[in-house]
KOLLUMNU-580829 format. One line per field, with one value per residue (C-alpha): x, y, z; chain; residue number from 1. Coordinates in steps of 0.5 Angstrom, whole numbers, plus 500, padded with zeros to 3 digits. Example, Ala and Ser with C-alpha at 12.3 -4.5 7.8 and 13.67 -1.06 7.14 Angstrom:
BEGIN
xx: c(525:527);
yy: c(491:498);
zz: c(516:514);
kette: c(A:A);
nr: c(1:2);
REM end
This chain:
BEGIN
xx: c(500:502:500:502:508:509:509:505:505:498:496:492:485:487:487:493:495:500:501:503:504:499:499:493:489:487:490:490:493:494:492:496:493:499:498:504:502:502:495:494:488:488:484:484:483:481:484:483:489:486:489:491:491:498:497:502:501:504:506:505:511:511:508:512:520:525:530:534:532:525:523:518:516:511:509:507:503:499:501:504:511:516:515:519:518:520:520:522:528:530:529:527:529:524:525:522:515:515:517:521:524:527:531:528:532:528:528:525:518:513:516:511:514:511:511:510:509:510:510:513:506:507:501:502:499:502:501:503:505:507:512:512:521:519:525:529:528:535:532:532:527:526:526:523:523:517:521:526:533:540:541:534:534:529:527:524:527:524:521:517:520:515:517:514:518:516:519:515:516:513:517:517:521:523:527:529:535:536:528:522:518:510:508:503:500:503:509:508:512:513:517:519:527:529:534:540:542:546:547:544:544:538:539:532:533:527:528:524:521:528:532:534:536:536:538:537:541:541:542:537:539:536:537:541:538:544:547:553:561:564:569:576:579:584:588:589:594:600:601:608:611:607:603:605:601:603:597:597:592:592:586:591:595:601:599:593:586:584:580:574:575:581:584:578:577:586:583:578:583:588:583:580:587:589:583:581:588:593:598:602:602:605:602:602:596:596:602:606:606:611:615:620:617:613:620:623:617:618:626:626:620:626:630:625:621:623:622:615:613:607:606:599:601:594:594:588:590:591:594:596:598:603:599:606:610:604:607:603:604:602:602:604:602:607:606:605:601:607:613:614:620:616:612:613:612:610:617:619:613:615:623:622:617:623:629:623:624:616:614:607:606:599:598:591:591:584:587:585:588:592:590:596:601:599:599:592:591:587:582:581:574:575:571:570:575:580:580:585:590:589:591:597:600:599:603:609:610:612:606:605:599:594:588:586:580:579:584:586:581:579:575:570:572:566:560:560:557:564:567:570:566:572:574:567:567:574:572:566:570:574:569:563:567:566:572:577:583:582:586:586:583:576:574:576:571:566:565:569:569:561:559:564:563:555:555:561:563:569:571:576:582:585:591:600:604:609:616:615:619:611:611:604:601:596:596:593:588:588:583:585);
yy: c(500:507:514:519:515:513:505:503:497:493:488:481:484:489:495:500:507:513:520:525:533:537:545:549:548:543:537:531:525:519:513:506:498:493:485:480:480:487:488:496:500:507:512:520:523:531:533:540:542:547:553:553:561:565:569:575:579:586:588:595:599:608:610:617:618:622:616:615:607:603:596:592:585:580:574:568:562:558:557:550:549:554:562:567:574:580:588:592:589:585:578:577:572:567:563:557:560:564:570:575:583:587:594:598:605:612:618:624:625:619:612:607:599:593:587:581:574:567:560:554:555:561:564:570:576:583:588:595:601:608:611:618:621:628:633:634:640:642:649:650:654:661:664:670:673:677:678:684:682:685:686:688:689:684:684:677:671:667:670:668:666:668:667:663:659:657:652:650:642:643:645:640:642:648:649:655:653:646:644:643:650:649:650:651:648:656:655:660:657:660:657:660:660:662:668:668:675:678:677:671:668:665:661:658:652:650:643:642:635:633:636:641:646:654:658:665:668:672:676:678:680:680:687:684:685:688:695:693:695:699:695:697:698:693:698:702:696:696:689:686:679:671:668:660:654:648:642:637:631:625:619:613:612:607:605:609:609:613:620:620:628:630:629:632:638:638:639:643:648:648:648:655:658:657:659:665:668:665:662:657:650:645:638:631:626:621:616:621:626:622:626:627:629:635:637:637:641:646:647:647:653:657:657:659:665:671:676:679:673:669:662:659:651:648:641:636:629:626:630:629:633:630:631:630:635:639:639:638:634:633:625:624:618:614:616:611:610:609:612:618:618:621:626:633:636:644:646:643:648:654:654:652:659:664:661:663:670:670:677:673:666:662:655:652:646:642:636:635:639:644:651:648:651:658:664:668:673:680:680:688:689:696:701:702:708:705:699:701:704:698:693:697:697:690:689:692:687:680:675:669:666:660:658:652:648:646:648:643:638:632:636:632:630:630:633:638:633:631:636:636:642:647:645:647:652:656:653:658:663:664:662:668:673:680:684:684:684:682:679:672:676:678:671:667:672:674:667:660:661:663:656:651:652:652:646:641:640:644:651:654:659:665:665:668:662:663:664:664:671:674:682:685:683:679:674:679:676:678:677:674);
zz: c(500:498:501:496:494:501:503:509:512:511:517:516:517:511:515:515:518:517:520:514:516:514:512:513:507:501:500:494:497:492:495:492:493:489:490:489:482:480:480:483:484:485:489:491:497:498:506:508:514:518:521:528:530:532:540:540:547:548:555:557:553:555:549:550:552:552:552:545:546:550:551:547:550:550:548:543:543:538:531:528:529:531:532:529:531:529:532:527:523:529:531:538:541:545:552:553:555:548:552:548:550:544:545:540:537:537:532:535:534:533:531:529:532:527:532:527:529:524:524:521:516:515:519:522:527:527:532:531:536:536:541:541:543:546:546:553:556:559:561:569:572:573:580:581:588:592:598:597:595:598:606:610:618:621:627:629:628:622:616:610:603:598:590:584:580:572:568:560:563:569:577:581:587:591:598:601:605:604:606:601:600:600:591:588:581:578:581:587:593:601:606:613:614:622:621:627:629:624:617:614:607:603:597:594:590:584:580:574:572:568:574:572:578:578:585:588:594:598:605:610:616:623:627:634:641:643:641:637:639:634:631:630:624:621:618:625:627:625:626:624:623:622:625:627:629:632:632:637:637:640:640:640:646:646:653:656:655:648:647:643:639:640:633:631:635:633:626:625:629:625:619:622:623:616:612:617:619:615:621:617:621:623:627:630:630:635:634:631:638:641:647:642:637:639:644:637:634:639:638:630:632:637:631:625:629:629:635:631:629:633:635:637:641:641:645:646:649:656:662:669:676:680:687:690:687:684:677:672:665:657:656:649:646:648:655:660:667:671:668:667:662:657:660:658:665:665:667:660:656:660:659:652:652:654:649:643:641:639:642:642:644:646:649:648:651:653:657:664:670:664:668:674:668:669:675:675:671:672:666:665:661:658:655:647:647:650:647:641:645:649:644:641:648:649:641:645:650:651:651:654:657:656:655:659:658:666:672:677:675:670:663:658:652:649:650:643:638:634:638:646:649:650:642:640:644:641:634:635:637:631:627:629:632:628:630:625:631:638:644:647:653:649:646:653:657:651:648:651:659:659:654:658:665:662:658:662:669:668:669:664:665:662:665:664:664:670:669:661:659:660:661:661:653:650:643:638:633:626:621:613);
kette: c(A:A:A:A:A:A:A:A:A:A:A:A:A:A:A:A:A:A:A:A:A:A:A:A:A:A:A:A:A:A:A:A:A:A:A:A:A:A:A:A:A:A:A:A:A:A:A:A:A:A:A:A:A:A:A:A:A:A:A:A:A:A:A:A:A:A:A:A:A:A:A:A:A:A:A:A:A:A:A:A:A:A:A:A:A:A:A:A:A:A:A:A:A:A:A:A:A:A:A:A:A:A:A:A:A:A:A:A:A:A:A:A:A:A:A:A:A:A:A:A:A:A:A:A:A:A:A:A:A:A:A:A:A:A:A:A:A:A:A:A:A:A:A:A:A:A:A:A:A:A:A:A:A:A:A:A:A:A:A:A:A:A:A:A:A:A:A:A:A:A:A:A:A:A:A:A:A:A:A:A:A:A:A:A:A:A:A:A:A:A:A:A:A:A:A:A:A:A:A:A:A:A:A:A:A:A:A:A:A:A:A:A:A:A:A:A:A:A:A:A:A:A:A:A:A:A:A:A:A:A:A:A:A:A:A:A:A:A:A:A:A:A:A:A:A:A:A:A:A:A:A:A:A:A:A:A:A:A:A:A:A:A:A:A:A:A:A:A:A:A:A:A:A:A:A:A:A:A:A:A:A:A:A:A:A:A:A:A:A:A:A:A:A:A:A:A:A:A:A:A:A:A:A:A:A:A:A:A:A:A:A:A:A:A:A:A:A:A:A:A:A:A:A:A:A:A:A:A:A:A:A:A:A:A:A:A:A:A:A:A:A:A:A:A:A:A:A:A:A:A:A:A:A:A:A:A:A:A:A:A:A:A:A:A:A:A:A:A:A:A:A:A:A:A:A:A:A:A:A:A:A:A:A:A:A:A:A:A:A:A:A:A:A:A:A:A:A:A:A:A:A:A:A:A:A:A:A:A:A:A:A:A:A:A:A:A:A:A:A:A:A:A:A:A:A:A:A:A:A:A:A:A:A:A:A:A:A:A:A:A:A:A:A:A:A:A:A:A:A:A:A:A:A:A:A:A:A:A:A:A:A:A:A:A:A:A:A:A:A:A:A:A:A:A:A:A:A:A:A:A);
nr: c(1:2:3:4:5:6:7:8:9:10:11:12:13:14:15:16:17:18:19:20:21:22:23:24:25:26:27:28:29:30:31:32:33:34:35:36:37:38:39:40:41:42:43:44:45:46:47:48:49:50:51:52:53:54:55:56:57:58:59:60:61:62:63:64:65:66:67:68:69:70:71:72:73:74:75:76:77:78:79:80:81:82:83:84:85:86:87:88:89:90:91:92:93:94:95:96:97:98:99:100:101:102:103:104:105:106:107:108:109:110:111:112:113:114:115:116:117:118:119:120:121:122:123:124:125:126:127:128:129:130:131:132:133:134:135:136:137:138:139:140:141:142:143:144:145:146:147:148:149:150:151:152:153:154:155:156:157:158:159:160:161:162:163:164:165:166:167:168:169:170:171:172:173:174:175:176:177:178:179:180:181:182:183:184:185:186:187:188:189:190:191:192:193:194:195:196:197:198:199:200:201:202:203:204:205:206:207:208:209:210:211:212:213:214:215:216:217:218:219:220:221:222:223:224:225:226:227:228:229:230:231:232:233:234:235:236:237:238:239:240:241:242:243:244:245:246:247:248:249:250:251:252:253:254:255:256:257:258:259:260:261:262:263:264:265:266:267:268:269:270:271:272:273:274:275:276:277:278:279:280:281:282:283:284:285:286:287:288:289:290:291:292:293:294:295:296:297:298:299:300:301:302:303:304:305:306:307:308:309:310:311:312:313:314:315:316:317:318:319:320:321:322:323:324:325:326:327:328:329:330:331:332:333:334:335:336:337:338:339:340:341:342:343:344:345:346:347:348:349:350:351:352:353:354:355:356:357:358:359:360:361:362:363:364:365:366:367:368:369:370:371:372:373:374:375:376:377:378:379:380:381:382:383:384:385:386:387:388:389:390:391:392:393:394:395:396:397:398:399:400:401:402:403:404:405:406:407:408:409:410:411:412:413:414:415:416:417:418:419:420:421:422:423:424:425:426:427:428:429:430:431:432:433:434:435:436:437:438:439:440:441:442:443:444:445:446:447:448:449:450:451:452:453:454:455:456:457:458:459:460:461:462:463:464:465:466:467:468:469:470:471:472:473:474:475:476:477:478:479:480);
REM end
């Protein structure tokens, strides 16, 4: 037996079967019955395939973009055999569920995305979408004001921002000072900044959908509740000579127990002291402030300075009074608990103070029991008339005296955030203080003694450095 030129096996009884493959459509097969001699009969049989239907599934694809590319993904099933799909000129790739994901390029402006499914029969399913490129917008926002720029005296201590801020693609942001402004569908915008006496800068910042960001700044000032003093003028002083600093701070000890924030409190010293009065530094970190080393410090510091130079010793680490010989002690980072070998005793500070020519030195030291360094000092408040006269007086004669974060007793290394209370304190100082040149005297009376003894269990010191080669001045401070 033959099926369309195909031989099938014919049982006893007759009978026989076979599977053909069939397109959809009409088909004519050729049926074929030979015996052993020869004898054949012919039949033919009209068979029509029929068509299985292709199903193409389109996940949701965003129809509007600024990208240069977007994703086309979907699904397929049905057909005869295997599917082939096409998005645009690509072929896509199928898992094993019929899951497909194509990267499709965009023009600007409308493109039109043919997605065209096809099986082995030649059936096929085609879906179309359009997906539309829009222009980005690279155009920050712009800020127009209601409340009155250039510097304005105020007298409360918060003050409304009004202004409106406007963009073609739509304001989605606006901070005023860092927090987020109420905003309206028009762009208007309000937010209350709270103001500090004196000047205060305001900076309003509008973000537009595609990020793009516009800001403003300006000066608001808030009148004080305290007449002002007349300041001094710079120009007044004729201050010769540099100034000098020597930074020490000590975390990491060798054999005692470490501090939290000296290095900190060292760096931030020595950051101010550079970038808002112009000292010329030196420092030691935690292993490097041995004995040595900071005595070497000290002595290459004798032969740099000249006699008009200044010099400004700030130290924060451990500290200890000898109860016995009532001397008091730095203890550098090798320092240990029962030898004092490497100790730097007060005695050791003061004597390396008068071989330096420097007219002006200051030691700040915020370590525990640091005020037994020094002698008491009368602190002499004067009145604004005199005080030019003053401060000329005292950058006539030698100076040396400390600023000392506690007397004879334990102080805290902590309690100022990242900060001891001392160093925030001092750090404060230099940064807020509004006269160009002042004394030691004014920023220990006027803002570090005050803040200390009020936030920590600890009194700090202004005081002259006995036997030191003082003779009457004080540290002049002067402003870049």
């Amino acid at each position: 037996m033959f099926v369309s030129g195909n031989k099938v096996e014919v049982q006893k009884d007759g009978r026989f079967q076979t599977e053909i493959s069939v397109k959809p459509g009409e088909h004519l097969l050729t049926l074929k019955a030979e015996d052993q001699s020869g004898l054949t009969e012919e039949q033919t049989v009209t068979v029509i395939g029929e068509t299985i239907p292709i199903r193409l599934s389109l996940n949701p694809a965003d129809l509007a973009t600024v990208n240069e590319k977007t994703t086309v993904s979907g699904s397929v099933s049905g057909g005869l055999g295997n599917i082939t799909v096409t998005v645009g000129k690509q072929t896509a790739a199928l898992n094993s569920k019929g899951e497909f994901s194509i990267g499709v390029n965009l023009k600007m402006g409308k493109n039109d995305v043919n997605i065209v499914a096809r099986d082995e029969s030649g059936n096929t399913e085609t879906q179309s979408i359009g997906i539309v490129r829009n222009y980005k917008d690279t155009t920050p926002p712009t800020i127009v004001l209601h409340t009155d720029r250039g510097i304005q005296r105020i007298s409360s201590a918060k003050e409304t921002v009004r202004g409106q801020a406007t963009d073609e693609s739509g304001v989605a942001l606006v901070y005023v000072n860092s927090m987020e402004a109420q905003l309206d569908e028009n762009g208007n915008f309000q937010a209350e900044v709270f103001l500090k006496p004196g000047e205060n800068t305001v900076t309003v910042e509008a973000f537009d959908i595609y990020k793009n960001k516009a800001s403003e700044t300006f000066s608001m000032t808030r009148a004080s509740a305290i007449p002002e003093e007349p300041k001094v003028r710079e120009e007044s002083f004729d201050i010769e000579g540099r100034y000098y600093a020597f930074i020490i701070g000590i975390n990491k000890y060798k054999y005692l127990e470490g501090l939290r924030t000296a290095v900190n409190d060292a760096e931030e010293v020595e950051k101010v002291l550079k970038e808002n009065y112009g000292f010329e530094t030196l420092s030691l970190r935690d292993s490097d402030a041995t004995r040595n080393n900071i005595v070497r410090k000290i002595n290459e510091l004798r032969e740099r300075l000249s006699p008009n130079d200044k010099l400004l010793i700030y130290y924060a680490g451990h500290g200890y009074f000898d109860e016995s010989t009532k001397k008091a002690y730095w203890l550098p980072a090798d320092a240990e608990k029962n030898d004092d070998t490497n100790w730097i005793m007060s005695d050791t500070i003061t004597s390396n103070l008068k071989r330096i020519t420097a007219k002006h030195i200051l030691i700040v030291s915020d370590s525990c029991y640091s005020g037994t360094l020094t002698r008491a000092a009368q602190v002499d408040l004067y009145s604004n008339k005199t005080r030019s006269n003053y401060i000329k007086k005292l950058l006539d004669k030698n100076t040396r005296v400390l600023i000392a974060s506690g007397g004879n007793e334990p102080v805290s290394d902590s309690g100022g955030g990242a900060n001891s209370v001392f160093a925030r304190a001092f750090i404060k100082a230099l940064k807020e203080t509004d006269q160009p040149v002042f004394t030691a005297e004014e920023i220990f009376v006027g803002r570090i003694k005050e803040f200390v003894a009020g936030n920590a269990d600890q009194t700090p010191e202004y005081s002259l450095i006995r036997d030191s080669g003082h003779d009457g001045g004080d540290f002049v401070f002067r402003k870049k």
